[in-house]
N, CA, C and O atoms as a Maestro MAE file, in Angstrom:
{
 s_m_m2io_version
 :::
 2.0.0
}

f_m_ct {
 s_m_title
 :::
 protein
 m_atom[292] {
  # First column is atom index #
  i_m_mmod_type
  r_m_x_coord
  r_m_y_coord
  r_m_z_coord
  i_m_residue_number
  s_m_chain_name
  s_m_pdb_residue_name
  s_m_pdb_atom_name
  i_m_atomic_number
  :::
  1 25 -28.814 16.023 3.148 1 A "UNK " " N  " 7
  2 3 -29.725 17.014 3.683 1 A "UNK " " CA " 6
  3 2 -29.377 18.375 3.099 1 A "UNK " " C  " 6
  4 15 -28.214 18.778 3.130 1 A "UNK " " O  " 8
  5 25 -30.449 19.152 2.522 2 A "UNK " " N  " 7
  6 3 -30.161 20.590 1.834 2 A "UNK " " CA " 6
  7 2 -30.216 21.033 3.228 2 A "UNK " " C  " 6
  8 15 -30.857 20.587 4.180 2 A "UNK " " O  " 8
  9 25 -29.209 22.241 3.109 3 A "UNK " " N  " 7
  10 3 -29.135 23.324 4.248 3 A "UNK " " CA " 6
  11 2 -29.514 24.652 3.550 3 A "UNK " " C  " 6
  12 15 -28.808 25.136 2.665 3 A "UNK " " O  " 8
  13 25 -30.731 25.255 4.015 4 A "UNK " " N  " 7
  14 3 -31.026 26.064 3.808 4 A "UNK " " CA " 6
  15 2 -30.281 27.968 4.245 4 A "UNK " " C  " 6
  16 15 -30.329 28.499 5.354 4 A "UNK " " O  " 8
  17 25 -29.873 28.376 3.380 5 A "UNK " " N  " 7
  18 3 -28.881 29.541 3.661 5 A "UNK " " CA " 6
  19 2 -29.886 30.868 4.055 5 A "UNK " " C  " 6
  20 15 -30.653 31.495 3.324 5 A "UNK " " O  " 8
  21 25 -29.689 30.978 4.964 6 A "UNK " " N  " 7
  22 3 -29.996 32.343 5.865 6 A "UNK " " CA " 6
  23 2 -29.218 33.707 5.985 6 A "UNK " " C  " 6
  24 15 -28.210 33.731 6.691 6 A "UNK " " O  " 8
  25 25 -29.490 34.452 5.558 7 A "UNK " " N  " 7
  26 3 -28.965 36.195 5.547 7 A "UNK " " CA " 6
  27 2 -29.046 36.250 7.001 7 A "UNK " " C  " 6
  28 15 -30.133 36.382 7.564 7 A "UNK " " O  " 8
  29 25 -27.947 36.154 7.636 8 A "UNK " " N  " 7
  30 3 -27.858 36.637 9.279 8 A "UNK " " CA " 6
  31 2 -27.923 38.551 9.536 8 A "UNK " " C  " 6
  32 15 -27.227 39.390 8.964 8 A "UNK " " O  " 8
  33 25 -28.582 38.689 10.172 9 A "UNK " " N  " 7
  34 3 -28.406 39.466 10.915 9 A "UNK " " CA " 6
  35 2 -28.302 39.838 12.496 9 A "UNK " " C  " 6
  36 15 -28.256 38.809 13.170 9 A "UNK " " O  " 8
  37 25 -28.268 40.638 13.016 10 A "UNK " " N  " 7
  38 3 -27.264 41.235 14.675 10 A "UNK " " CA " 6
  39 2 -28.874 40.203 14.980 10 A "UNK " " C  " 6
  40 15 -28.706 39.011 14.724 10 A "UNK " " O  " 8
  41 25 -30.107 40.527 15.405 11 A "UNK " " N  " 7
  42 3 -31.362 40.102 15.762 11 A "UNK " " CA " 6
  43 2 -31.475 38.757 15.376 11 A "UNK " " C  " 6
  44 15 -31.787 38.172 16.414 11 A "UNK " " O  " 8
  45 25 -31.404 38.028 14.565 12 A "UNK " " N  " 7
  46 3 -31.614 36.605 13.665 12 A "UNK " " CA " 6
  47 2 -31.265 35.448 14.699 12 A "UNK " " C  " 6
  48 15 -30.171 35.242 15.224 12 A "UNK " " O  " 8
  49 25 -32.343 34.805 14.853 13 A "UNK " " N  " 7
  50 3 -31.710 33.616 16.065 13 A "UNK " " CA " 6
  51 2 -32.510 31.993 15.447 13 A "UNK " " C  " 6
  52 15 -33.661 31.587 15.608 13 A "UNK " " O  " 8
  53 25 -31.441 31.427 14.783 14 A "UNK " " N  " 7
  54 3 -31.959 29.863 14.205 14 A "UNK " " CA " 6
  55 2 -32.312 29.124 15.085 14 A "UNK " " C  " 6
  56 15 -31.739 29.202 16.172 14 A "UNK " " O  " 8
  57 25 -33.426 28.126 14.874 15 A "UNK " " N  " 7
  58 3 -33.444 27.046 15.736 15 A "UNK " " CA " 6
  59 2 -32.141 26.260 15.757 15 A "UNK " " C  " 6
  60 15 -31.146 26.426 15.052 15 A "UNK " " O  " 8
  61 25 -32.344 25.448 16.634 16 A "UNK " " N  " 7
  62 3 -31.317 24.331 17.298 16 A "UNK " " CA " 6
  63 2 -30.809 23.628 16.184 16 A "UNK " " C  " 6
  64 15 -29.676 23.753 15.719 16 A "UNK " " O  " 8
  65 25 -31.800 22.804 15.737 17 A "UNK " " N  " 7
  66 3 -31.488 22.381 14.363 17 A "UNK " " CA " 6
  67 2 -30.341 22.737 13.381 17 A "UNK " " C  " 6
  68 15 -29.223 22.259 13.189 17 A "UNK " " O  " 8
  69 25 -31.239 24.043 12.680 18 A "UNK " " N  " 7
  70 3 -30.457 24.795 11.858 18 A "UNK " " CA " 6
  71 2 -29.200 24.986 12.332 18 A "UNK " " C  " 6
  72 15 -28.217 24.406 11.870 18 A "UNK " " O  " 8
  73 25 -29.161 26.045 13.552 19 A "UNK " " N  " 7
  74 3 -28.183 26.321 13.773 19 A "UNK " " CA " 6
  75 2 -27.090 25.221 13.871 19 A "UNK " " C  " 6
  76 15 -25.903 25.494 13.694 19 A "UNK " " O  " 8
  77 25 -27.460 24.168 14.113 20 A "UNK " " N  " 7
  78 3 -26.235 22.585 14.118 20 A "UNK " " CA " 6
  79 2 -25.957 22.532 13.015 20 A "UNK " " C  " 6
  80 15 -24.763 22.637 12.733 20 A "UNK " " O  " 8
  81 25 -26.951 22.345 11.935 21 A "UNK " " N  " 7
  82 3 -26.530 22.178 10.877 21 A "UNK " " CA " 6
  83 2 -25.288 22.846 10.215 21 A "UNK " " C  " 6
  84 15 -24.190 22.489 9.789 21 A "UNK " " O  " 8
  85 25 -26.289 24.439 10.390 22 A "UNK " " N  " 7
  86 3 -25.191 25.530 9.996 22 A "UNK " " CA " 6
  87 2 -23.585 25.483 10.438 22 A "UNK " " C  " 6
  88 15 -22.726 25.668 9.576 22 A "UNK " " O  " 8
  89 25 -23.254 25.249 11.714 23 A "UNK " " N  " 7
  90 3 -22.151 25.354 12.080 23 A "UNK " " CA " 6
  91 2 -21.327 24.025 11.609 23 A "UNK " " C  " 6
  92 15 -20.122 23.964 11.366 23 A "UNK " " O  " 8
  93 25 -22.357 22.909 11.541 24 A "UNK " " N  " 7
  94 3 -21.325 21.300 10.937 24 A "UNK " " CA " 6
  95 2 -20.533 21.692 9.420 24 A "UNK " " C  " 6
  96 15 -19.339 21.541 9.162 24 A "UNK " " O  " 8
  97 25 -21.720 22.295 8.439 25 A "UNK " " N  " 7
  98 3 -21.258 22.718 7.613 25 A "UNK " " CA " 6
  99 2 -19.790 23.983 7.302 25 A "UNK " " C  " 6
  100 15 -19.060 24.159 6.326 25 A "UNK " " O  " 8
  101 25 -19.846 24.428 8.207 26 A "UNK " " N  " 7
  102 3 -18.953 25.615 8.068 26 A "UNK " " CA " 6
  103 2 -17.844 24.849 8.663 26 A "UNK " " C  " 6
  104 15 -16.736 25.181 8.241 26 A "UNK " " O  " 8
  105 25 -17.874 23.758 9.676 27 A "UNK " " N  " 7
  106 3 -16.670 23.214 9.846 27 A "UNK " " CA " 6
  107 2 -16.211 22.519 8.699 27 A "UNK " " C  " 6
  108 15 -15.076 22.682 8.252 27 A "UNK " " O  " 8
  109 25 -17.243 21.571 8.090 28 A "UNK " " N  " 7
  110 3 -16.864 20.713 6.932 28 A "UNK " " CA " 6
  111 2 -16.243 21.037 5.860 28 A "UNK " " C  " 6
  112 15 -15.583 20.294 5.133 28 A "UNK " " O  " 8
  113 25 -16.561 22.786 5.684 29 A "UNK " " N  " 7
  114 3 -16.501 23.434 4.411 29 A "UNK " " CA " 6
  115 2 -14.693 24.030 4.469 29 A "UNK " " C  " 6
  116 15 -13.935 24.038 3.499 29 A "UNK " " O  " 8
  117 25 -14.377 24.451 5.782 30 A "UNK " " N  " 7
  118 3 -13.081 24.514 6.360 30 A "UNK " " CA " 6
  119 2 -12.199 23.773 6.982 30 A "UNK " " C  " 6
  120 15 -10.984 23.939 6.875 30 A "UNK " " O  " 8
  121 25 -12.680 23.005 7.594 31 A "UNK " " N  " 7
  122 3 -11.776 21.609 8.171 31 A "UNK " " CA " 6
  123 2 -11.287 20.334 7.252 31 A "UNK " " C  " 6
  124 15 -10.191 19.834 6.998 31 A "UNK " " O  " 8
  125 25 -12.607 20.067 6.893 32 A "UNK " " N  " 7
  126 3 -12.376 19.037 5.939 32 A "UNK " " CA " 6
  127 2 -13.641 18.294 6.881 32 A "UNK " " C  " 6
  128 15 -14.350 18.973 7.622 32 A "UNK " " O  " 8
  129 25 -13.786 16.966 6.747 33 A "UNK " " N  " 7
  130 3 -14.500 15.164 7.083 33 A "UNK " " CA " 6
  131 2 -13.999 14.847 8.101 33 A "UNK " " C  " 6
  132 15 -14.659 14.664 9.124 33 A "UNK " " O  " 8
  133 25 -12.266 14.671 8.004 34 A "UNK " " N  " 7
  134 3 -11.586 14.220 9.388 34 A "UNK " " CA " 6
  135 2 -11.765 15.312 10.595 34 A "UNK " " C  " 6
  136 15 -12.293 15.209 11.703 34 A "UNK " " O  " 8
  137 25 -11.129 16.373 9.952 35 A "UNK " " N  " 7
  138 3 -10.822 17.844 11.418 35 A "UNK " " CA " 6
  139 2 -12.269 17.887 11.902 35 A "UNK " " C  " 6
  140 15 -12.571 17.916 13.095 35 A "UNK " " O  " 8
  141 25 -13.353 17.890 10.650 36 A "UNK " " N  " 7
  142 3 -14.460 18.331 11.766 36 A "UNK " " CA " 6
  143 2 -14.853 16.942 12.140 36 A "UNK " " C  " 6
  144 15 -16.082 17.007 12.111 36 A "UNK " " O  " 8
  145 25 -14.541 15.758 12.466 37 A "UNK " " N  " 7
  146 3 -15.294 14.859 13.206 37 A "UNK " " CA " 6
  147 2 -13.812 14.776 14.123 37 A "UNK " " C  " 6
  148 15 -14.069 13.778 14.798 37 A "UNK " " O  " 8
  149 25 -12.713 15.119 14.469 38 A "UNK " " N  " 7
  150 3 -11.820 15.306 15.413 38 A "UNK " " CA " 6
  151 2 -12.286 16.518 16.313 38 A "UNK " " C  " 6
  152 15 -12.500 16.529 17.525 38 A "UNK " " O  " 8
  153 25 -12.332 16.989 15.884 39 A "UNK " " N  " 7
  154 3 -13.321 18.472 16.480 39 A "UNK " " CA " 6
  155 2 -14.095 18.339 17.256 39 A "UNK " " C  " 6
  156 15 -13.999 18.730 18.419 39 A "UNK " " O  " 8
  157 25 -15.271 17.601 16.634 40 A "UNK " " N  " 7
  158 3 -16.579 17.146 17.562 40 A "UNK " " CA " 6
  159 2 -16.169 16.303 18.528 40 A "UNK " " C  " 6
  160 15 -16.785 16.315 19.593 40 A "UNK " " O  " 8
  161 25 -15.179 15.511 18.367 41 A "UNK " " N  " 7
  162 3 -14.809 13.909 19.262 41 A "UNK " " CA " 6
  163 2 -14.225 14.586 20.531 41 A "UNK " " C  " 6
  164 15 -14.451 14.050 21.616 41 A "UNK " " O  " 8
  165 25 -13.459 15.773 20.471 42 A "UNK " " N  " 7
  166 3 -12.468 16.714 21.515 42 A "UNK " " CA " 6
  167 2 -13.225 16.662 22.858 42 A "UNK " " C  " 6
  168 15 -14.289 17.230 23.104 42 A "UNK " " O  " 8
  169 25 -12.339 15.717 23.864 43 A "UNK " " N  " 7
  170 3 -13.227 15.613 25.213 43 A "UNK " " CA " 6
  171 2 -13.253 17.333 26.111 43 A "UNK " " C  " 6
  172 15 -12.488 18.297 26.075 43 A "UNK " " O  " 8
  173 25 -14.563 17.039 26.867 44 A "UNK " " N  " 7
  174 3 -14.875 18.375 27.007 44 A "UNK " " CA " 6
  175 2 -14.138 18.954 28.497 44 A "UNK " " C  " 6
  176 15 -14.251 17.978 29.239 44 A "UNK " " O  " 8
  177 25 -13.597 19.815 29.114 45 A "UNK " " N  " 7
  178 3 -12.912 20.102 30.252 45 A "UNK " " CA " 6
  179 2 -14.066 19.946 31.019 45 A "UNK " " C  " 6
  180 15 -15.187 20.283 30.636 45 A "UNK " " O  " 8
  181 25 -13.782 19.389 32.203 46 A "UNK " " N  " 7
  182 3 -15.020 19.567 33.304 46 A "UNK " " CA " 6
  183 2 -14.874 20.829 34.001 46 A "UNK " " C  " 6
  184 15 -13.739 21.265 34.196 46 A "UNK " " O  " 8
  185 25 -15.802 21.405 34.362 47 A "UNK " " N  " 7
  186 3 -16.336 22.750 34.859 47 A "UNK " " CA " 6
  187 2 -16.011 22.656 36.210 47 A "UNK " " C  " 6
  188 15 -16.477 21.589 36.608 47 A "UNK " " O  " 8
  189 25 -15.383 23.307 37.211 48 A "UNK " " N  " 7
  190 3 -15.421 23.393 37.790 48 A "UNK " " CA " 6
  191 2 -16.375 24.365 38.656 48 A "UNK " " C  " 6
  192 15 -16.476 25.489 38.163 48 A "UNK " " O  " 8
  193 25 -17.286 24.096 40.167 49 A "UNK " " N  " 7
  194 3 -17.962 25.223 40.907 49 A "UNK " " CA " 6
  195 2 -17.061 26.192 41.064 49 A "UNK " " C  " 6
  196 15 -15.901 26.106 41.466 49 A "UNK " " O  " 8
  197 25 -18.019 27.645 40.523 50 A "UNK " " N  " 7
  198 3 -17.182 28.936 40.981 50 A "UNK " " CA " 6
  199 2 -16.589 28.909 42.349 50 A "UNK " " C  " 6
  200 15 -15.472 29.392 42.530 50 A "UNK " " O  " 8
  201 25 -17.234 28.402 43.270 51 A "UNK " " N  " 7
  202 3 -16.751 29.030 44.823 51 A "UNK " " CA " 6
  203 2 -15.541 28.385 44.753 51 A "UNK " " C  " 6
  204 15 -14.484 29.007 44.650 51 A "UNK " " O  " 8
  205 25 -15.623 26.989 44.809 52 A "UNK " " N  " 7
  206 3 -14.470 26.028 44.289 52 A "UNK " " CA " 6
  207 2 -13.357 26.484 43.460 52 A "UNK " " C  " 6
  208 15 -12.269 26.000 43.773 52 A "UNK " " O  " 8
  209 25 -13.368 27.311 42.463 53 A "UNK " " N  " 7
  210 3 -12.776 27.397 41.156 53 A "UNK " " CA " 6
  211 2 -11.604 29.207 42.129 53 A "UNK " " C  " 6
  212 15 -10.378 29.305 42.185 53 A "UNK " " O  " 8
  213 25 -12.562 30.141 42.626 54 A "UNK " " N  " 7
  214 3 -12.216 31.325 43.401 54 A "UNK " " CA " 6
  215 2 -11.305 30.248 44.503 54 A "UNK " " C  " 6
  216 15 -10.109 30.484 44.674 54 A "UNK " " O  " 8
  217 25 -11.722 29.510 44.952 55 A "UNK " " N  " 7
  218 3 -10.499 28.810 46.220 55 A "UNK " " CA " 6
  219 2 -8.987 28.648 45.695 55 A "UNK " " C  " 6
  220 15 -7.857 29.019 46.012 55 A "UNK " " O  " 8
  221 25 -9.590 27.918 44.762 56 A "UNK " " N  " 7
  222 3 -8.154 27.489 44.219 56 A "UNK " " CA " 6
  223 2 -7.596 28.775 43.760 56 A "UNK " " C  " 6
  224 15 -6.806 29.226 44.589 56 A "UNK " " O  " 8
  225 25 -7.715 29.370 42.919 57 A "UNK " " N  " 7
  226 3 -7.254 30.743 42.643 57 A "UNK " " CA " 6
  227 2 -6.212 31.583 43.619 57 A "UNK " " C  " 6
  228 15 -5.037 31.950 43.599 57 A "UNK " " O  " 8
  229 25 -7.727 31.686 44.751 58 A "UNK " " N  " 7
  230 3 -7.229 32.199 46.061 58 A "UNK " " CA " 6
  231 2 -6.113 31.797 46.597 58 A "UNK " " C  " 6
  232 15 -5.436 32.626 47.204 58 A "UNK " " O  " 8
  233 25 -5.733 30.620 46.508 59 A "UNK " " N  " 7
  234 3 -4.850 29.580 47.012 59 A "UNK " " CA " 6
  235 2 -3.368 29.775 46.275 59 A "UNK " " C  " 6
  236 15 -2.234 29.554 46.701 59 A "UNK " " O  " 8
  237 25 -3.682 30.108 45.429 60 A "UNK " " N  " 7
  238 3 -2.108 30.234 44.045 60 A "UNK " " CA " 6
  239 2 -1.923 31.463 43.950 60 A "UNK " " C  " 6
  240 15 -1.509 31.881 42.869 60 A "UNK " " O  " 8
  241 25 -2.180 32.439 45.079 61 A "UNK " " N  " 7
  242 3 -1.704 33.955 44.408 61 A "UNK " " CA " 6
  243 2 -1.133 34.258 45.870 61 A "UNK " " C  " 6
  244 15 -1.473 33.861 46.984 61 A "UNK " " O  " 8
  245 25 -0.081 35.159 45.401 62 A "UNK " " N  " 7
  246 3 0.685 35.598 46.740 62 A "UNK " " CA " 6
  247 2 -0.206 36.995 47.613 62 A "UNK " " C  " 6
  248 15 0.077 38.132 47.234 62 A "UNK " " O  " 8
  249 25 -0.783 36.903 48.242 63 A "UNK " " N  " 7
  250 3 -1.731 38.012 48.334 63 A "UNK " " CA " 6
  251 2 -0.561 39.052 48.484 63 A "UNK " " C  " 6
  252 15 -1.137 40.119 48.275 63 A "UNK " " O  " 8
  253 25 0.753 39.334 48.728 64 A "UNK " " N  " 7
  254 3 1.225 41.000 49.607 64 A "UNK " " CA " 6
  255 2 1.381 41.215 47.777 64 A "UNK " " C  " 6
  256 15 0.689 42.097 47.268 64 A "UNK " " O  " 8
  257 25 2.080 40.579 47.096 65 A "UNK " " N  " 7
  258 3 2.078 40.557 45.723 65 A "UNK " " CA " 6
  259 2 1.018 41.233 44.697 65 A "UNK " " C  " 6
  260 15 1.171 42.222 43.980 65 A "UNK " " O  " 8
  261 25 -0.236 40.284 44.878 66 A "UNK " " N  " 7
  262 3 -1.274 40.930 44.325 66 A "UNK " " CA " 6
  263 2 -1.676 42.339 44.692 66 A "UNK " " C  " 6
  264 15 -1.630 43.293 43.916 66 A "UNK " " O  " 8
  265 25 -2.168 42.388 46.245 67 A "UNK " " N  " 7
  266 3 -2.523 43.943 46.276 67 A "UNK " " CA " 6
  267 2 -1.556 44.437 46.306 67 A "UNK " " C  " 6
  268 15 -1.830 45.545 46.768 67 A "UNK " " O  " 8
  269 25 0.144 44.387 46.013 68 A "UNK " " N  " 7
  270 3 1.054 45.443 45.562 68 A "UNK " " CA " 6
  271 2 0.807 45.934 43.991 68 A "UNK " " C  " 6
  272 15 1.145 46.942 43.372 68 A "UNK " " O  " 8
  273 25 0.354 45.212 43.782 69 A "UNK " " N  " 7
  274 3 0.117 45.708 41.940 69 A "UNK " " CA " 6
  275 2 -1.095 46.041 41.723 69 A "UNK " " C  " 6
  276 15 -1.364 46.964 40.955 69 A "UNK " " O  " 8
  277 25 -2.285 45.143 42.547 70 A "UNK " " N  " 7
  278 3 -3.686 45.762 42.596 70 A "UNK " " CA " 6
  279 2 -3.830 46.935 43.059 70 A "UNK " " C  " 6
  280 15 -4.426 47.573 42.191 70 A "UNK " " O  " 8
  281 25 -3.559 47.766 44.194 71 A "UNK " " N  " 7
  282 3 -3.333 49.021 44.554 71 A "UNK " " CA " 6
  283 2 -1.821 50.159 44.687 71 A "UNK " " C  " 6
  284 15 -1.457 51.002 45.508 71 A "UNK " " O  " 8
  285 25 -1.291 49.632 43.450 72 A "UNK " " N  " 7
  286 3 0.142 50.269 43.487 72 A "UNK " " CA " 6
  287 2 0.018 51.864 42.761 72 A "UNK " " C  " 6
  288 15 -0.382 52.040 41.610 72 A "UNK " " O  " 8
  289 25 0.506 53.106 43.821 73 A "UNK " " N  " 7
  290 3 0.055 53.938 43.570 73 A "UNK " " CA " 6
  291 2 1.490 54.745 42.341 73 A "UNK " " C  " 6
  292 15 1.299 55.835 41.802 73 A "UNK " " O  " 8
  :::
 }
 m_bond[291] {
  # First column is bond index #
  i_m_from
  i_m_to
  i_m_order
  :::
  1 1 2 1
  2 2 3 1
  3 3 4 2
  4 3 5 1
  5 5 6 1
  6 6 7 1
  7 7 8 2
  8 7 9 1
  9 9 10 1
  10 10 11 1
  11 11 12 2
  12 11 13 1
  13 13 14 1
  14 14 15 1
  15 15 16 2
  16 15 17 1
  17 17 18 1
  18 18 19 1
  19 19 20 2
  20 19 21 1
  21 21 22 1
  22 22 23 1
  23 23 24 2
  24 23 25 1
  25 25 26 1
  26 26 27 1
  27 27 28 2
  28 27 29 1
  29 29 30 1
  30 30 31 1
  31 31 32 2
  32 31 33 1
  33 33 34 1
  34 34 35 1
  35 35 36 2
  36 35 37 1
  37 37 38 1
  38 38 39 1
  39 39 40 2
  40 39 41 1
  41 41 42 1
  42 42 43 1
  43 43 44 2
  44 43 45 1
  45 45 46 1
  46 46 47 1
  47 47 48 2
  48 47 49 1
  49 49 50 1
  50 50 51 1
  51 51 52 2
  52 51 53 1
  53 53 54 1
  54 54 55 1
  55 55 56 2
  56 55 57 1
  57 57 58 1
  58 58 59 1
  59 59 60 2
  60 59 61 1
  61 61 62 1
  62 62 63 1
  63 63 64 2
  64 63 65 1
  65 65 66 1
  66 66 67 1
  67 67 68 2
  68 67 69 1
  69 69 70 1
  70 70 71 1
  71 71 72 2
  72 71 73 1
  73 73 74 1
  74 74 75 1
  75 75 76 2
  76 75 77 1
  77 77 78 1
  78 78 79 1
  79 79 80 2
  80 79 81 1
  81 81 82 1
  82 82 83 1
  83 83 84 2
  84 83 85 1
  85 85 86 1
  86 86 87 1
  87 87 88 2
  88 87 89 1
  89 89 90 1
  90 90 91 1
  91 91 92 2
  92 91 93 1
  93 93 94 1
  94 94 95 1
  95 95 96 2
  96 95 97 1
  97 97 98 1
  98 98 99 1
  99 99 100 2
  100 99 101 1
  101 101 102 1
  102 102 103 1
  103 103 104 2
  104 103 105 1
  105 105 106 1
  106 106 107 1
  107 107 108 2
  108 107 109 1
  109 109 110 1
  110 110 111 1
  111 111 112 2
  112 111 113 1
  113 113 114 1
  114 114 115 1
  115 115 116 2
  116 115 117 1
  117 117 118 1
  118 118 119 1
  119 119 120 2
  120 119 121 1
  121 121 122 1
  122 122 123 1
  123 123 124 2
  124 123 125 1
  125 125 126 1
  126 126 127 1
  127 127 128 2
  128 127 129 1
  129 129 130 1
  130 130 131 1
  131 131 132 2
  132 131 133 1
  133 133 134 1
  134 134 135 1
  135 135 136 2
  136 135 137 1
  137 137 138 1
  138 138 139 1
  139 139 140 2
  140 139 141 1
  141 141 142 1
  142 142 143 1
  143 143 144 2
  144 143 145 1
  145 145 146 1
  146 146 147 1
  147 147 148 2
  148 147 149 1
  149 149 150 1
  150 150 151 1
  151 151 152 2
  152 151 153 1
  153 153 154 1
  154 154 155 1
  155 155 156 2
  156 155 157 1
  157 157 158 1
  158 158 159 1
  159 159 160 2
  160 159 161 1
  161 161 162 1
  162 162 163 1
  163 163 164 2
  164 163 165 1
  165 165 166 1
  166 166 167 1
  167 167 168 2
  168 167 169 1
  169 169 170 1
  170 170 171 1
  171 171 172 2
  172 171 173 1
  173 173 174 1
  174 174 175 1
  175 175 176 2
  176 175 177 1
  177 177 178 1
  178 178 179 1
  179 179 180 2
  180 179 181 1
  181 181 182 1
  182 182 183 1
  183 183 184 2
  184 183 185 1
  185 185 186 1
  186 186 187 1
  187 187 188 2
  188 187 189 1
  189 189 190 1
  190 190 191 1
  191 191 192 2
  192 191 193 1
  193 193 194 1
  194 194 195 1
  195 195 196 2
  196 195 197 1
  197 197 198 1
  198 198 199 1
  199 199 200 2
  200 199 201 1
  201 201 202 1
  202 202 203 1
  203 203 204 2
  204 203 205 1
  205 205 206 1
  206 206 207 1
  207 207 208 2
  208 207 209 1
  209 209 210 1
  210 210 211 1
  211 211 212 2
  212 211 213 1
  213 213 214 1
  214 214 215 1
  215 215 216 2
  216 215 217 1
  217 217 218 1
  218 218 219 1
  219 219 220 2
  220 219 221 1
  221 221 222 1
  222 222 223 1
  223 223 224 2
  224 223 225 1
  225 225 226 1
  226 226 227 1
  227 227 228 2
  228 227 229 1
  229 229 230 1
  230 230 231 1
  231 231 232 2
  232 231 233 1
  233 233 234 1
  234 234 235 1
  235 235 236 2
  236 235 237 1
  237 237 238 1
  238 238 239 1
  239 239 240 2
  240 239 241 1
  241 241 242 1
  242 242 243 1
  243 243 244 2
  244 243 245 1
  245 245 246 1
  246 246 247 1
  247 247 248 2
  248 247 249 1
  249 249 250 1
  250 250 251 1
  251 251 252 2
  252 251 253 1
  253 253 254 1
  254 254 255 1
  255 255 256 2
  256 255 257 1
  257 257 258 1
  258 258 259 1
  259 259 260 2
  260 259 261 1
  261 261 262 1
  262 262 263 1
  263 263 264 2
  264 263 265 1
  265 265 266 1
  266 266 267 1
  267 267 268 2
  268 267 269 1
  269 269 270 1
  270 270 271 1
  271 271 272 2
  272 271 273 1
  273 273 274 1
  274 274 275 1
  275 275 276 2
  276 275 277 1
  277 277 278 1
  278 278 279 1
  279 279 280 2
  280 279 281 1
  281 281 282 1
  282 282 283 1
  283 283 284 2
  284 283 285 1
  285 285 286 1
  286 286 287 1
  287 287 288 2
  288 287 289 1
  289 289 290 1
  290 290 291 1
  291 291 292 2
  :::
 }
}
């Protein structure tokens, strides 16, 4: 498949397509065949819900700790 080369600019927004293309290539062209199909294969972290994600957080910080450094005059 020819990949057609585009002059990017700040405004410039490729379709889906392209833009896949574009980026497979730039891995291929720097990674190599193997890195970029190790690359792509890389399982993805599951997302956790924000409210969920702020709990846990909430949960692992010493609060007198935090607002000693959050409001330390």
């Amino acid at each position: 498949m020819k990949i057609e080369r585009i002059k990017m600019t700040r405004s410039t927004f490729l379709d889906e397509e392209q833009l896949i293309a574009n980026a497979i290539e730039v891995l291929l062209d720097k990674l190599g065949p193997i890195e970029t199909s190790r690359f792509l294969s890389l399982p993805r972290k599951k997302r956790i819900e924000s409210v969920k994600r702020h709990q846990l957080w909430q949960g692992r910080i010493k609060k007198d700790e935090y607002f000693d450094k959050l409001f330390k005059e």
